[in-house]
C-alpha positions in Angstrom: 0.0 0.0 0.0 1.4 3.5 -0.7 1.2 6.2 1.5 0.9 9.7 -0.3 3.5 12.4 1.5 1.7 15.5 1.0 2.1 19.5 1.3 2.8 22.5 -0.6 6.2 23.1 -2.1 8.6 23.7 0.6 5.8 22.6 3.2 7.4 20.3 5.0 7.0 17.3 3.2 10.6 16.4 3.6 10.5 16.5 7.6 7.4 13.5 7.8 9.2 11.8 5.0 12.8 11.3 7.5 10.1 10.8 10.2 8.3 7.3 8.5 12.3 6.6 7.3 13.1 3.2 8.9 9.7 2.0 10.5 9.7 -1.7 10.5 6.9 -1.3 8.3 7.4 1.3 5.9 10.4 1.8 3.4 10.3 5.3 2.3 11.0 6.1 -1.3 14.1 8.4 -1.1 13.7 10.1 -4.3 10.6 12.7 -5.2 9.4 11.5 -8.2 5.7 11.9 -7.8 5.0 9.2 -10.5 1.3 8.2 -9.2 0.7 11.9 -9.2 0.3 11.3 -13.0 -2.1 8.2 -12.8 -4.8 10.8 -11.2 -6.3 12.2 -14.6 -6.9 8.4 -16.1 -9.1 5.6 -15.5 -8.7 1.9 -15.0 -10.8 1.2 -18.2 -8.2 2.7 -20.5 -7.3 0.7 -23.6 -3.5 0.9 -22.9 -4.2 -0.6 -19.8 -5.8 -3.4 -20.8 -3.7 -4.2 -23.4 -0.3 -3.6 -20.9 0.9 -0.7 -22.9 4.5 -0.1 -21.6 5.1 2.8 -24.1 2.4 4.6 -23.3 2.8 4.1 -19.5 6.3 5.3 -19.8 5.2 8.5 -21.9 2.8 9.4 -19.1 5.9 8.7 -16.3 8.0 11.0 -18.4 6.3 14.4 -16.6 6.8 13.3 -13.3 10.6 12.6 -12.2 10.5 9.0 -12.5 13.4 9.5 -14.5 15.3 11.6 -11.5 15.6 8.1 -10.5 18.7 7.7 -12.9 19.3 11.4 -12.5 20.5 10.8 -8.9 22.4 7.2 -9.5 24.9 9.3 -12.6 25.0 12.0 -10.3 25.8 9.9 -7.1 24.0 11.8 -3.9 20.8 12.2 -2.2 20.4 16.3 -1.8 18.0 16.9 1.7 17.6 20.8 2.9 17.1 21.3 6.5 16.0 24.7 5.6 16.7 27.2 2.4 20.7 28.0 3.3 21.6 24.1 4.9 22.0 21.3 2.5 23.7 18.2 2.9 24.2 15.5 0.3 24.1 11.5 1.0 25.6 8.7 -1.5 23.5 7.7 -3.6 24.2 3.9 -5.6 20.7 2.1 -6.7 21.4 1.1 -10.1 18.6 2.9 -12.2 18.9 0.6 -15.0 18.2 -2.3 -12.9 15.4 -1.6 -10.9 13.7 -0.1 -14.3 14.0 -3.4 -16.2 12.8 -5.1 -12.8 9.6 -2.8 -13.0 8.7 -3.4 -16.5 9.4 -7.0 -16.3 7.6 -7.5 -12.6 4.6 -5.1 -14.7 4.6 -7.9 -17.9 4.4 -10.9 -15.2 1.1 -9.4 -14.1 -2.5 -11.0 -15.3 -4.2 -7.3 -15.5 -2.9 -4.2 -15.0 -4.7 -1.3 -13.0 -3.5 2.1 -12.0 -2.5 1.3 -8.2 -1.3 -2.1 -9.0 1.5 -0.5 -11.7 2.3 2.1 -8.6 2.6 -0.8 -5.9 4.7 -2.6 -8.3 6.9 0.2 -9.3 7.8 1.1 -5.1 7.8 -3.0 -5.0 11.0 -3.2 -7.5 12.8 0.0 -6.4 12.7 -1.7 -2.6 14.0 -5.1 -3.8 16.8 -3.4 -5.9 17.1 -0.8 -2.7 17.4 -3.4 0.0 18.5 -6.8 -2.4 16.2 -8.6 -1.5 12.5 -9.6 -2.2 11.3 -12.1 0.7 10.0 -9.7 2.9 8.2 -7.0 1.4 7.2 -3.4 4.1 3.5 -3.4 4.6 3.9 0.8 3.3 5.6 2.1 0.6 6.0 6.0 1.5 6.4 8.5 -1.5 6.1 12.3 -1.9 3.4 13.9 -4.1 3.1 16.8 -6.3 0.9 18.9 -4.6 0.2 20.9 -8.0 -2.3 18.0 -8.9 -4.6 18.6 -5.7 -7.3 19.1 -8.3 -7.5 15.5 -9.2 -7.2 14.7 -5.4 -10.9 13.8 -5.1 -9.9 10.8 -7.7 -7.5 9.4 -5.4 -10.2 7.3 -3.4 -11.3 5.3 -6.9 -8.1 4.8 -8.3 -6.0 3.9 -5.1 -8.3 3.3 -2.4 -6.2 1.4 -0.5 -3.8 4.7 -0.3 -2.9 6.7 2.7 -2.5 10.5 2.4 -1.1 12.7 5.1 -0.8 16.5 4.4 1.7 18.8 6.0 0.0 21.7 6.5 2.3 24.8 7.2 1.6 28.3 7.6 1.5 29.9 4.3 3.9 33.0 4.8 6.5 30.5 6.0 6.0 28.5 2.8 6.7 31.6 0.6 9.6 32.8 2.7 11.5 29.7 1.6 10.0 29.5 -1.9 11.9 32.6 -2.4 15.4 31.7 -0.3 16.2 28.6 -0.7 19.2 27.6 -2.9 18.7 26.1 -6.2 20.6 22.8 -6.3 23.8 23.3 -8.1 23.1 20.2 -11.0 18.9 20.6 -11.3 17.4 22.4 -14.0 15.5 25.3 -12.9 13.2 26.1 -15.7 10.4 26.4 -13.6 11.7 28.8 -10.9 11.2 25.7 -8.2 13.6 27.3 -5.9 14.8 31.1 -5.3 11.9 31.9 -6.7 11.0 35.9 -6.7 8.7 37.2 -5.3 6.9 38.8 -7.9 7.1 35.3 -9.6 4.5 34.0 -6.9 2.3 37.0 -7.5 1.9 36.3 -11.1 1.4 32.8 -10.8 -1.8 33.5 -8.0 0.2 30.8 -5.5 -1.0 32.3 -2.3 -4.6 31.3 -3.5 -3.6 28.5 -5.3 -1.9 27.3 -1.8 -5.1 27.9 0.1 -7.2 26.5 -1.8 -5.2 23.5 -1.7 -5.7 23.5 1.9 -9.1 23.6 1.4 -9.4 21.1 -0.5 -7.6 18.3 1.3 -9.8 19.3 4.8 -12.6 18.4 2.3 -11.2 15.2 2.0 -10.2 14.5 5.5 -13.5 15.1 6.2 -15.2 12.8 3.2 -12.9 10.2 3.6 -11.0 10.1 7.4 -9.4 6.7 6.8 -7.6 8.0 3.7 -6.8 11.5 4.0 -5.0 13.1 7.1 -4.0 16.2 8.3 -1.2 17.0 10.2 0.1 20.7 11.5 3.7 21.4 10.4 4.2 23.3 13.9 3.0 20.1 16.0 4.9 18.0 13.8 8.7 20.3 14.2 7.6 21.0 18.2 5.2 17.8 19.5 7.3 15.1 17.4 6.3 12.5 19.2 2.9 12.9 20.4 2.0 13.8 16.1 3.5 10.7 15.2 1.8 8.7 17.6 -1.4 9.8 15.5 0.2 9.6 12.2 0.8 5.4 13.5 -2.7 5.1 14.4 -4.1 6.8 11.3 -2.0 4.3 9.4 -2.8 1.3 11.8 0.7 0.5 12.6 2.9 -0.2 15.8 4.5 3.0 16.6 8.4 2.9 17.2 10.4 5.2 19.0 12.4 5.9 14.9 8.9 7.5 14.3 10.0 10.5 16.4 13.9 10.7 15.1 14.4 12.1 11.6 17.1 9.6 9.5 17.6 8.9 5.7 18.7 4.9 5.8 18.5 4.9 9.5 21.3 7.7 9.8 20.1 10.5 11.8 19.8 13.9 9.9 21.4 16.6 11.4 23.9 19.5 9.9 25.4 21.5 12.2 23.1 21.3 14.9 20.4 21.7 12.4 17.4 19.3 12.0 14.0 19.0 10.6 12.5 18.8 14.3 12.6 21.0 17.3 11.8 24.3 15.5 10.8 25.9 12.5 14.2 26.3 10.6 12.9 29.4 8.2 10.9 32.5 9.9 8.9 34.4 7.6 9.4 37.4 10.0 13.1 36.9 9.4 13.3 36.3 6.0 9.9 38.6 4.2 10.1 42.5 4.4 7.1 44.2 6.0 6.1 44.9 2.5 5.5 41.3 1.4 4.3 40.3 4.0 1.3 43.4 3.7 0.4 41.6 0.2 0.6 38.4 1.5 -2.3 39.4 4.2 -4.1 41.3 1.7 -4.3 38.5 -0.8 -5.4 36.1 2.0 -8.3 38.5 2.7 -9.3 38.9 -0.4 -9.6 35.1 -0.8 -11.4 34.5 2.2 -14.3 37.6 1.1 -14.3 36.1 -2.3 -15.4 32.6 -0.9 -19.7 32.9 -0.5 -21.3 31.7 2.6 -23.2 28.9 1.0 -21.5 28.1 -2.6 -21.7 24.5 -3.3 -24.6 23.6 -6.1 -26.7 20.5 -4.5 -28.8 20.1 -7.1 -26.6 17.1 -8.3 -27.2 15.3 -4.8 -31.2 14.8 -6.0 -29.6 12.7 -9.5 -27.1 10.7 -7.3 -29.9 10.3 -4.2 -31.1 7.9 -6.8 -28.4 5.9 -8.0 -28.2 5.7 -3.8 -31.7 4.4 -3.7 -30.9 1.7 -6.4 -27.7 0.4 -5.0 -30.0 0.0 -1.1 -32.2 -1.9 -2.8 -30.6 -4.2 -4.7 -28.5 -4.6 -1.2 -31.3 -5.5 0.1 -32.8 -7.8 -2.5 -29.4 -9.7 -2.0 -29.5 -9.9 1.9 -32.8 -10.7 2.2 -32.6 -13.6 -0.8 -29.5 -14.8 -1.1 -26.8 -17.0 1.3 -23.1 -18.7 0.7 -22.3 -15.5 -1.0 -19.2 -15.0 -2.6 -17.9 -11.3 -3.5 -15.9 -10.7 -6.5 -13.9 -7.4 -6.1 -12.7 -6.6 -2.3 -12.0 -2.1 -3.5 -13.8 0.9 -2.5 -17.5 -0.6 -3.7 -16.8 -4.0 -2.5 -15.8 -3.0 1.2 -19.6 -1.3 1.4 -21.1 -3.9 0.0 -19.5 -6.7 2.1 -20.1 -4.6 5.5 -23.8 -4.9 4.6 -24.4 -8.3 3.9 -21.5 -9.8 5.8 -23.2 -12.4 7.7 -24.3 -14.3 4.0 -21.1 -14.0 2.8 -18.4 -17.2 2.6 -15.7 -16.0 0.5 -14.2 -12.7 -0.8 -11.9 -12.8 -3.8 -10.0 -10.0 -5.5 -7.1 -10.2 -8.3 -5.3 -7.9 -6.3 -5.6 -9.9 -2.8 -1.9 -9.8 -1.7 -2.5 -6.0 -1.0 -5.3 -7.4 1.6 -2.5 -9.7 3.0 -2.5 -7.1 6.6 -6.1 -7.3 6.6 -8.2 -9.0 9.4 -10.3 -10.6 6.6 -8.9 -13.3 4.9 -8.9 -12.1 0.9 -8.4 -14.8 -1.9 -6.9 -15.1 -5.5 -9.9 -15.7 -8.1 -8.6 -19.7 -8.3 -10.4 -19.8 -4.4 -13.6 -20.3 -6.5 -12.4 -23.7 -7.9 -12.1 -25.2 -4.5 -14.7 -23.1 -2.3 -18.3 -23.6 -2.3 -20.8 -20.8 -2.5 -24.3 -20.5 -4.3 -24.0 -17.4 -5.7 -21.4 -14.6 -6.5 -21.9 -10.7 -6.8 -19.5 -8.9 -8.7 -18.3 -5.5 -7.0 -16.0 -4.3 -9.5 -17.8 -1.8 -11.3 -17.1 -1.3 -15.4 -15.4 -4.9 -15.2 -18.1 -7.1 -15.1 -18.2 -8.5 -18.8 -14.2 -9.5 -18.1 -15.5 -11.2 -14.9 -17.9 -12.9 -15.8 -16.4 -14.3 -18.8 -14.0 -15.5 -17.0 -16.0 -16.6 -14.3 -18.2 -18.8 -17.2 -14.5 -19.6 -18.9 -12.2 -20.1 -15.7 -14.4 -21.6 -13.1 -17.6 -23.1 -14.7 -20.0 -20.4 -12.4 -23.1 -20.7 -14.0 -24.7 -17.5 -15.5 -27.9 -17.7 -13.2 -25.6 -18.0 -10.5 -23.4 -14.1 -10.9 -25.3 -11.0 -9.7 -24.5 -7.7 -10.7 -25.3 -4.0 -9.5 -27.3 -2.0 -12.1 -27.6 1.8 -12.1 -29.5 2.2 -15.2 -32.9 1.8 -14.3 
């Protein structure tokens, strides 16, 4: 399972990700390359999924940095900023051009392809390269986002709901103070003005409004889906180390471990001249703004606040989906009330609702995807379960696969038609 390290550029990102760094549970990507950041505008149906497309998948990597992946091994280090004038540099040796011919070939070994499986699969390769070896795998794989795609956020829950995302949310003025001063890294390209950025530069593009309405957005989300989406105050995290990432190990439903509280990269502690990531904020916007910008920057937060209407959301939509709502309840309940020695096909999103509701019928859960369920409390099965297991009937929950499964539930394992249910929302 991946979990999504989030916040704004120069948010803090970089202080949770040496915080999860050498949890007996998660192995934390060291490189930010954002590649599922990419995956958020498409859809599992896509031809070039189904047909395993490697060309086209790696034409859609190419934007992120998947490719600072062999960046970093020809240039040798690991670059980390404590703040925007302290940077240290750690070796860096994974050999790029094995673990991508690992991916690829891990990715072709694979029956289907979906968008969180090639994600899971890419963080799977890079750890057995990384740590060479491939019996025991973490139960997380940590990795940074790109907080510019927090528009396709709301898609995270269908394409990777088994995803964890925890924001960093720092106070904005702080943010642009070290937008502006921190150093640009002597060997990256800064064509898009990523670091020392002026300040005038921020104006122009509208990032003070784009940053809070990012923040809005993801409190949306930690409210519309808690068990996916968390927020977590930069200040408590720097100040209250431990007692933030005792809550960051329940949200994630791990053990926590005293490393949770110590910042390291490879289990070495970071710290540069007395400087680390926790204890206090390293960059003071009253330090490094002039009373000038930071005038603008309160006026352009007010501003945004006024422009925001007491009641703007449109609800008119809720009356088309209260429908589709009604439709799935009773066809629920047409299953509960009829049906026994259940078998569910299809353990995502859609498939956790409908099992919690008819739970007590149900004898077997399978899922083409089940060794992401491995951690899980309920035991989740490989499709070939239905050759040995006995059930009377079997509901698919995979939405806009069901011609797939149940071909190959009539090919595969001899399930008569009668015998498969499906949801319909077209009546």
């Amino acid at each position: 399972m991946i979990i999504q390290i989030d916040g704004w550029f120069a948010g803090g990102k970089s202080v949770l990700w040496s915080l999860l760094d050498n949890h007996s549970k998660i192995f934390v990507n060291p490189v930010h390359d954002f590649s599922h950041s990419l995956l958020l505008s498409h859809k599992d149906s896509e031809e070039w999924l189904r047909k395993k497309h490697t060309t086209h998948l790696r034409k859609i990597l190419a934007p992120s940095e998947y490719y600072k992946f062999e960046k970093m091994y020809i240039d040798g280090y690991l670059g980390i900023g404590y703040s925007s004038n302290d940077i240290d540099q750690f070796k860096y040796k994974i050999d790029f051009y094995k673990f991508d011919k690992l991916f690829f070939t891990n990715l072709q070994k694979l029956k289907k392809w979906d968008l969180e499986i090639i994600i899971e699969t890419l963080y799977k390769s890079y750890y057995e390269v990384y740590s060479n070896q491939n019996l025991k795998y973490p139960k997380y794989y940590a990795t940074m986002s790109h907080p510019g795609k927090y528009k396709e956020y709301n898609n995270i829950p269908e394409i990777f709901p088994n995803m964890k995302s925890i924001i960093v949310k720092r106070g904005l003025k702080n943010i642009i103070a070290s937008r502006i001063n921190r150093k640009e890294r002597p060997k990256d390209l800064n064509e898009y003005q990523a670091f020392s950025t002026p300040f005038n530069v921020i104006l122009q593009r509208n990032e003070i409004e784009q940053i809070l309405e990012y923040f809005d957005t993801n409190e949306k989300l930690a409210k519309l889906f808690p068990n996916q989406f968390m927020i977590i105050e930069f200040e408590d995290l720097v100040k209250n180390t431990e007692e933030s990432m005792k809550k960051v190990a329940k949200f994630l439903n791990i053990r926590y471990e005293n490393i949770l509280s110590i910042p390291t990269r490879d289990g070495i502690i970071l710290e540069k001249d007395g400087i680390s990531f926790i204890g206090k904020e390293n960059d003071d916007y009253r330090k490094l703004l002039t009373d000038n910008e930071i005038k603008v920057i309160d006026e352009r937060i007010e501003v945004f606040k006024n422009k925001k209407p007491f009641i703007k959301s449109d609800y008119t939509a809720n009356k088309v989906k209260s429908k589709d709502f009604i439709l799935f309840y009773n066809q629920l309940e047409n299953i509960k009330k009829n049906y026994t020695n259940i078998a569910i096909y299809g353990y995502g999103t859609f498939g956790k609702i409908v099992y919690s509701y008819i739970k007590d019928n149900v004898s077997v859960i399978v899922d083409q995807s089940y060794n992401l369920y491995k951690d899980q409390s309920i035991k989740i099965y490989h499709p070939n379960k239905l050759k040995v297991v006995k059930f009377n009937t079997i509901v698919i929950c995979g939405l806009g696969y069901e011609n797939d499964i149940i071909n190959d539930l009539i090919l595969y394992y001899n399930v008569p038609k009668n015998n498969i249910i499906t949801f319909d929302f077209s009546i």
